[in-house]
N, C-alpha and C positions, 0 to 999 in steps of 0.2 A: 577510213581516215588513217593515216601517216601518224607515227608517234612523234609527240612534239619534244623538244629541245629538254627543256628546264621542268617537266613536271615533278622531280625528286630530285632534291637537294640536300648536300651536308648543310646542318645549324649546329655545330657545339658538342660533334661527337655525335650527332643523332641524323637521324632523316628526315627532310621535311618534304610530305609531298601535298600536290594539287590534288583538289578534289572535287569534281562537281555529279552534284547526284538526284536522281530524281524518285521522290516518292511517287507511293502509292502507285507502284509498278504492278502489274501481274506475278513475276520472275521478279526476285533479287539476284543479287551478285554482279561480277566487273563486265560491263560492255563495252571495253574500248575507250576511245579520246572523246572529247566535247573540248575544242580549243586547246588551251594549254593544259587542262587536265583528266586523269584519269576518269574514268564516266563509273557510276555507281548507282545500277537500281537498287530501290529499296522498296519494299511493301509497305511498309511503316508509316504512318503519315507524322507528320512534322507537330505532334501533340505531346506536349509534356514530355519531350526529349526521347520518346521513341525511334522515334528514324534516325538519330544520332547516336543511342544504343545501337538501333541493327549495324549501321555503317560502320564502327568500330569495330564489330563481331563478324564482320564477312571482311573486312582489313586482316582483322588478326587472324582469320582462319586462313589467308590466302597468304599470308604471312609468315603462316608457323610460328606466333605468338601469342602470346595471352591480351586479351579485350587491354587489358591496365596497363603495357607497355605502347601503349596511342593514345593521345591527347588530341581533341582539335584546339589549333595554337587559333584560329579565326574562323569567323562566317559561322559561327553555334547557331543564329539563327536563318541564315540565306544558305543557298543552293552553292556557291561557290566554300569551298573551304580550304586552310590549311591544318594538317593532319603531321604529328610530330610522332616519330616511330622512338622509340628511346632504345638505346642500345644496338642497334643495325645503321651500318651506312647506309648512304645512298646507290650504292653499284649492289649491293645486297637487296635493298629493298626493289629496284628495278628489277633486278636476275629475278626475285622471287616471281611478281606482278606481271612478270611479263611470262613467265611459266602457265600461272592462273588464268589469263586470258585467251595462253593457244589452246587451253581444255575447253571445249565448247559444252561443258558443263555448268551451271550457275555457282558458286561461293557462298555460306552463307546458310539461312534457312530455305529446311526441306519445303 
């Protein structure tokens, strides 16, 4: 699939990007588009805020940031989310994520 238009965006001096992810994967880490946003296995199932821990943790390591500098700004409980980078643009946080995805390595945990 074709990278979509608007999946990262400037809000406020930050970055905001799309994010849609699915637990309870075999392999975590970035797989490409699902519509308008980035796609994000996760192993973690969606219990007590686990898959929303990993998701952050495989963001910031594909990031080159720390887990605390991402927020999700929506969808804490649904599959689609917005994910707030604090302190990186948006052409920054593209450049990065789009680095992270040509490594046909997974992000994340081992």
């Amino acid at each position: 699939m074709s990278e979509p238009v608007d999946w990262v965006h400037a809000a406020d001096g930050d970055a905001v990007l799309l994010v849609h992810v699915g637990p309870g994967a075999t392999r975590a880490g970035l797989a490409g588009f699902h519509g308008p946003a980035l796609r994000v296995r996760l192993r973690a199932r969606p219990v007590g805020g686990a898959a929303n821990r990993e998701l952050l943790a495989i963001l910031a390591a594909a990031l080159g940031v720390r887990p605390g500098a991402l927020s999700i700004e929506a969808g804490i409980r649904g599959r689609d989310k917005r994910v707030r980078v604090g302190g990186l643009g948006p052409d920054i946080v593209r450049a990065r994520l789009r680095a992270a995805l040509s490594v046909d390595v997974p992000v994340g945990h081992d």
